[in-house]
C-alpha positions as CSV (number, residue, x, y, z in Angstrom):
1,X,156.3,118.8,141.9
2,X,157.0,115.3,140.7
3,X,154.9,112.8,141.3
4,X,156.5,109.1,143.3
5,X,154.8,105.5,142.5
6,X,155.9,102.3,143.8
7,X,156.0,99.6,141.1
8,X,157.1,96.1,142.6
9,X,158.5,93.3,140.5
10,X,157.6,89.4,141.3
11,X,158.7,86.0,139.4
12,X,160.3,83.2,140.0
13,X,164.0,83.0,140.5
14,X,166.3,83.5,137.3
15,X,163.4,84.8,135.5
16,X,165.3,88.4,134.5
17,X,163.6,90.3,137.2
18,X,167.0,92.1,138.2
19,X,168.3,92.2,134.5
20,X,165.1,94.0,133.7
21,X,165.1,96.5,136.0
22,X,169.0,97.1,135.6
23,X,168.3,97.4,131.8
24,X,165.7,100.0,132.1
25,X,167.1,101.8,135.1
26,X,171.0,101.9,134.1
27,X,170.6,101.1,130.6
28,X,172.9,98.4,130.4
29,X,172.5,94.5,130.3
30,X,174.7,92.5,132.7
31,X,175.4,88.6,131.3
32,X,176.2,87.9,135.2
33,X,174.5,88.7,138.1
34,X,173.8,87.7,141.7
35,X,170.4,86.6,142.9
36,X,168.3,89.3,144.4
37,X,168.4,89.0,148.6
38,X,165.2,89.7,149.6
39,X,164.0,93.2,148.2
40,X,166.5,95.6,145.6
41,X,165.5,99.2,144.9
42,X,165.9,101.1,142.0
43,X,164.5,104.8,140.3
44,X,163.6,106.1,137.5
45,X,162.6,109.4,136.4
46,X,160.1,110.1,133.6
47,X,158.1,112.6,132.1
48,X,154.6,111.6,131.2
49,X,151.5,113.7,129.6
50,X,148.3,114.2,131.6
51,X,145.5,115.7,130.0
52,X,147.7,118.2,127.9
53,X,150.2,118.7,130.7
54,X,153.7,117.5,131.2
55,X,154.4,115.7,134.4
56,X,157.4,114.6,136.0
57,X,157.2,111.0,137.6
58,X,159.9,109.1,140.0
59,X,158.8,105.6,139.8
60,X,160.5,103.3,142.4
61,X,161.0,99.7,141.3
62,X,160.9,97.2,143.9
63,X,163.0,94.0,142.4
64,X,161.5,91.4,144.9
65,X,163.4,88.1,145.3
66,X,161.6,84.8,144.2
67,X,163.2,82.7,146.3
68,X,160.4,80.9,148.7
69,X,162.3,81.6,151.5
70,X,161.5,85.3,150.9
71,X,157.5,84.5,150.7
72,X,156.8,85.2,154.5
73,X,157.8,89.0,154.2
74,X,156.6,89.4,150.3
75,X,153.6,91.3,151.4
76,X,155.3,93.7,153.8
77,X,157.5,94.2,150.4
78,X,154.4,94.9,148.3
79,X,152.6,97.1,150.7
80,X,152.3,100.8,149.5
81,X,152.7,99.4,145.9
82,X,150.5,101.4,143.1
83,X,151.6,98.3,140.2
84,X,152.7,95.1,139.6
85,X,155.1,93.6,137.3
86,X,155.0,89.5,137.0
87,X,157.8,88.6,134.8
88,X,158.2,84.4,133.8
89,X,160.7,83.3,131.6
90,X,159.5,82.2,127.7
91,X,162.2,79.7,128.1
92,X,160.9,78.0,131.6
93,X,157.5,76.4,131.4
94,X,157.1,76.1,134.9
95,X,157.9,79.8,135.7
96,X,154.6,80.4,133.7
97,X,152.7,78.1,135.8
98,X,153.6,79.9,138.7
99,X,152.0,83.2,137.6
100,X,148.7,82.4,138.9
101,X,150.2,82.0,142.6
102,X,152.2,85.3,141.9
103,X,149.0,87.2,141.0
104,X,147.1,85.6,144.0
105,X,149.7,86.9,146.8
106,X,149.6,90.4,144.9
107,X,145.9,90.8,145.0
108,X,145.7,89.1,148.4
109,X,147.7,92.2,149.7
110,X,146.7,95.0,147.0
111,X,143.6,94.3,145.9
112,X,142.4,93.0,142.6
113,X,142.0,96.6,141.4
114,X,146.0,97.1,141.1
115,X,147.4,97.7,137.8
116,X,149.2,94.4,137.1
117,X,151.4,93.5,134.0
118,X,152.1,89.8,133.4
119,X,155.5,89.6,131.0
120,X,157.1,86.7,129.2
121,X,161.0,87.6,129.1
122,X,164.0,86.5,127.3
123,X,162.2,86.8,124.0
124,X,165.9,86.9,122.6
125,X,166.3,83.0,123.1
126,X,164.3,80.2,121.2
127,X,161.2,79.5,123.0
128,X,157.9,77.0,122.2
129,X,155.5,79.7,121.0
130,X,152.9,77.6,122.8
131,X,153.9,79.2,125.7
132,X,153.1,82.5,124.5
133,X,149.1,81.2,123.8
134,X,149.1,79.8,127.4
135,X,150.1,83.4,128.7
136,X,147.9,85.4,126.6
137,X,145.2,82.9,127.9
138,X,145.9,83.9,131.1
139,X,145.9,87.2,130.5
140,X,142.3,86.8,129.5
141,X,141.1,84.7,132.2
142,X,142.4,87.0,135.0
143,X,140.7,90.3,133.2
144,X,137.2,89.8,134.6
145,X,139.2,90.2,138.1
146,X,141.2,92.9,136.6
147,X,140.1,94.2,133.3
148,X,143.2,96.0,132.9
149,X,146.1,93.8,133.2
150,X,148.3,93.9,130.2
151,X,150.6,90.9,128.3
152,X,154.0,91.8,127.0
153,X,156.9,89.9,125.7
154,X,160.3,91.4,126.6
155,X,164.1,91.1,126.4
156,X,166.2,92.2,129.3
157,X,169.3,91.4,126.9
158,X,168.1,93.5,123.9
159,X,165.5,95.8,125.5
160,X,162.8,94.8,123.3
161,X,159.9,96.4,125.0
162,X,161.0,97.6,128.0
163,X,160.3,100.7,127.7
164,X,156.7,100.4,126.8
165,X,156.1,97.7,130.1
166,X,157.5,100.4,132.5
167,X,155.6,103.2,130.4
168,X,152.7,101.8,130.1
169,X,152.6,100.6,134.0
170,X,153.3,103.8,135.0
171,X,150.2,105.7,133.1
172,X,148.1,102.9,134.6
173,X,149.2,103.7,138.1
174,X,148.4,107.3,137.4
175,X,145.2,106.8,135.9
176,X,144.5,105.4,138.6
177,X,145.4,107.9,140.9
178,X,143.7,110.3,138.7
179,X,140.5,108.1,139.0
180,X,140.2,107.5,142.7
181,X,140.5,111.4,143.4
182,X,138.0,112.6,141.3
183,X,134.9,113.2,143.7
Protein backbone atom coordinates (compact mmCIF):
# COMPACT_ATOMS: atom_id res chain seq x y z
CA UNK A 1 0.00 0.00 0.00
CA UNK A 2 1.52 3.42 -0.82
CA UNK A 3 2.24 5.60 1.56
CA UNK A 4 0.50 9.77 1.18
CA UNK A 5 2.64 12.92 2.70
CA UNK A 6 1.68 16.39 2.51
CA UNK A 7 4.65 18.61 1.65
CA UNK A 8 3.54 22.41 1.50
CA UNK A 9 5.49 25.11 -0.34
CA UNK A 10 5.85 28.88 1.10
CA UNK A 11 7.83 32.09 -0.26
CA UNK A 12 7.29 35.19 -1.28
CA UNK A 13 5.44 36.05 -4.46
CA UNK A 14 7.41 35.42 -7.90
CA UNK A 15 9.83 33.39 -6.09
CA UNK A 16 9.41 30.06 -8.49
CA UNK A 17 7.14 28.32 -6.01
CA UNK A 18 4.67 27.25 -8.92
CA UNK A 19 7.50 26.87 -11.54
CA UNK A 20 9.06 24.47 -9.16
CA UNK A 21 6.45 22.34 -8.40
CA UNK A 22 5.21 22.30 -12.21
CA UNK A 23 8.89 21.40 -13.12
CA UNK A 24 9.10 18.46 -10.82
CA UNK A 25 5.49 17.35 -11.06
CA UNK A 26 4.90 17.69 -15.07
CA UNK A 27 8.35 17.92 -16.01
CA UNK A 28 8.22 20.87 -17.94
CA UNK A 29 9.29 24.63 -17.29
CA UNK A 30 6.68 27.26 -18.19
CA UNK A 31 8.43 30.97 -18.97
CA UNK A 32 4.70 32.39 -18.12
CA UNK A 33 2.63 31.78 -15.48
CA UNK A 34 -0.22 33.12 -13.32
CA UNK A 35 0.20 33.83 -9.67
CA UNK A 36 -0.88 31.15 -7.40
CA UNK A 37 -4.74 32.03 -5.82
CA UNK A 38 -4.51 31.03 -2.54
CA UNK A 39 -3.50 27.19 -2.34
CA UNK A 40 -2.55 24.83 -5.82
CA UNK A 41 -2.25 21.11 -5.51
CA UNK A 42 -0.23 18.87 -7.18
CA UNK A 43 1.12 14.83 -6.90
CA UNK A 44 3.70 12.97 -7.35
CA UNK A 45 4.44 9.38 -7.10
CA UNK A 46 7.76 7.91 -6.00
CA UNK A 47 9.40 4.93 -4.99
CA UNK A 48 11.67 5.21 -2.09
CA UNK A 49 13.94 2.46 -0.04
CA UNK A 50 13.17 1.73 3.64
CA UNK A 51 15.39 -0.37 5.38
CA UNK A 52 16.02 -2.80 2.33
CA UNK A 53 12.44 -2.50 1.10
CA UNK A 54 10.87 -0.65 -1.80
CA UNK A 55 8.05 1.63 -0.94
CA UNK A 56 5.75 3.47 -3.02
CA UNK A 57 5.05 7.22 -1.84
CA UNK A 58 2.28 9.77 -3.19
CA UNK A 59 3.55 13.01 -1.98
CA UNK A 60 1.00 15.93 -2.25
CA UNK A 61 2.54 19.40 -2.88
CA UNK A 62 0.76 22.17 -1.54
CA UNK A 63 1.93 25.35 -3.74
CA UNK A 64 0.73 28.10 -1.19
CA UNK A 65 0.33 31.62 -2.47
CA UNK A 66 2.70 34.40 -0.94
CA UNK A 67 0.55 37.09 -1.36
CA UNK A 68 -0.22 38.71 2.27
CA UNK A 69 -3.58 38.71 1.53
CA UNK A 70 -3.54 34.88 1.71
CA UNK A 71 -1.64 35.00 5.42
CA UNK A 72 -4.95 34.82 7.45
CA UNK A 73 -5.84 31.26 6.11
CA UNK A 74 -1.93 30.04 5.57
CA UNK A 75 -2.19 27.90 8.63
CA UNK A 76 -5.47 26.20 7.77
CA UNK A 77 -3.32 25.57 4.45
CA UNK A 78 -0.42 24.02 6.37
CA UNK A 79 -2.31 22.00 8.80
CA UNK A 80 -1.82 18.09 8.19
CA UNK A 81 1.55 19.05 6.57
CA UNK A 82 4.46 16.27 7.31
CA UNK A 83 7.35 19.08 5.37
CA UNK A 84 8.07 22.25 4.42
CA UNK A 85 9.56 23.76 1.52
CA UNK A 86 10.70 27.71 1.84
CA UNK A 87 11.84 28.75 -1.57
CA UNK A 88 13.43 32.69 -1.93
CA UNK A 89 14.67 33.91 -4.96
CA UNK A 90 18.85 34.20 -5.35
CA UNK A 91 18.08 37.10 -7.42
CA UNK A 92 15.72 39.06 -4.69
CA UNK A 93 17.45 40.07 -1.52
CA UNK A 94 14.47 40.84 0.23
CA UNK A 95 12.75 37.48 -0.48
CA UNK A 96 15.66 36.11 1.65
CA UNK A 97 14.95 38.29 4.42
CA UNK A 98 11.55 37.11 4.57
CA UNK A 99 12.52 33.48 5.30
CA UNK A 100 12.78 33.98 8.96
CA UNK A 101 8.93 35.14 9.10
CA UNK A 102 8.10 32.10 6.69
CA UNK A 103 9.78 29.64 9.13
CA UNK A 104 8.10 31.29 12.09
CA UNK A 105 4.33 30.90 10.78
CA UNK A 106 5.34 27.13 9.82
CA UNK A 107 6.56 26.16 13.22
CA UNK A 108 3.92 28.32 14.88
CA UNK A 109 1.42 25.86 13.24
CA UNK A 110 3.70 22.53 12.86
CA UNK A 111 5.96 22.56 15.29
CA UNK A 112 9.63 23.11 15.27
CA UNK A 113 10.13 19.35 14.81
CA UNK A 114 8.82 19.54 11.01
CA UNK A 115 11.16 18.65 8.35
CA UNK A 116 11.83 22.01 6.67
CA UNK A 117 13.98 22.85 3.61
CA UNK A 118 14.96 26.46 2.98
CA UNK A 119 15.98 26.78 -1.02
CA UNK A 120 17.57 29.65 -2.98
CA UNK A 121 16.04 29.36 -6.65
CA UNK A 122 16.78 30.68 -9.96
CA UNK A 123 20.32 29.60 -9.72
CA UNK A 124 20.18 29.83 -13.62
CA UNK A 125 20.41 33.84 -13.46
CA UNK A 126 23.38 35.94 -12.08
CA UNK A 127 23.03 36.38 -8.53
CA UNK A 128 25.56 38.19 -5.61
CA UNK A 129 26.95 34.99 -4.08
CA UNK A 130 26.77 36.88 -0.83
CA UNK A 131 23.42 35.94 -0.79
CA UNK A 132 24.07 32.42 -0.81
CA UNK A 133 26.52 32.91 2.65
CA UNK A 134 23.52 34.85 4.32
CA UNK A 135 21.29 31.72 3.51
CA UNK A 136 23.57 29.11 4.58
CA UNK A 137 23.93 31.22 7.72
CA UNK A 138 20.51 30.90 8.26
CA UNK A 139 20.42 27.56 7.76
CA UNK A 140 22.76 27.24 10.74
CA UNK A 141 21.20 29.54 13.06
CA UNK A 142 17.73 27.86 12.78
CA UNK A 143 19.31 24.08 13.28
CA UNK A 144 19.44 24.23 17.06
CA UNK A 145 15.51 24.74 16.66
CA UNK A 146 15.60 22.14 13.98
CA UNK A 147 18.70 20.26 13.53
CA UNK A 148 17.48 18.88 10.37
CA UNK A 149 16.68 21.59 8.08
CA UNK A 150 18.49 21.36 4.90
CA UNK A 151 19.97 24.41 2.30
CA UNK A 152 19.70 23.83 -1.42
CA UNK A 153 20.15 25.91 -4.40
CA UNK A 154 17.75 25.19 -7.29
CA UNK A 155 16.63 26.06 -10.89
CA UNK A 156 12.96 25.72 -11.76
CA UNK A 157 14.13 26.68 -15.42
CA UNK A 158 16.90 23.96 -15.73
CA UNK A 159 15.94 21.55 -12.87
CA UNK A 160 19.18 21.71 -11.22
CA UNK A 161 18.43 19.96 -8.03
CA UNK A 162 14.99 19.48 -7.96
CA UNK A 163 14.91 16.30 -7.72
CA UNK A 164 17.17 15.87 -4.69
CA UNK A 165 14.95 18.83 -2.70
CA UNK A 166 11.70 16.84 -3.23
CA UNK A 167 13.75 13.51 -2.56
CA UNK A 168 15.40 14.29 0.12
CA UNK A 169 12.12 16.04 1.78
CA UNK A 170 10.33 13.22 1.29
CA UNK A 171 12.82 10.59 3.22
CA UNK A 172 12.78 13.16 6.01
CA UNK A 173 9.05 13.12 6.35
CA UNK A 174 9.29 9.33 6.41
CA UNK A 175 11.95 9.14 8.77
CA UNK A 176 9.98 10.80 10.62
CA UNK A 177 7.15 8.82 10.49
CA UNK A 178 9.25 5.85 10.93
CA UNK A 179 10.56 7.55 14.22
CA UNK A 180 7.51 8.66 16.01
CA UNK A 181 5.94 5.01 15.62
CA UNK A 182 8.61 3.07 17.03
CA UNK A 183 7.46 2.42 20.69
Amino acid sequence: MAMKIKVCILGDPSVGKTSLVRHYTEGYFKENYLSTIGVDFKGKTMRVDICGQTKEVIMTIWDIGGQTLWATVRSNYLNGAQGVLLLFDLTNKSSLLHIRDWYMDVTRVLGKTVPISIIGNKCDLDYNPNIEVIAMDLTKQLRPENPNIRFYITSAKTGTNMDQVFEEISMDVLNKIKGSQIP
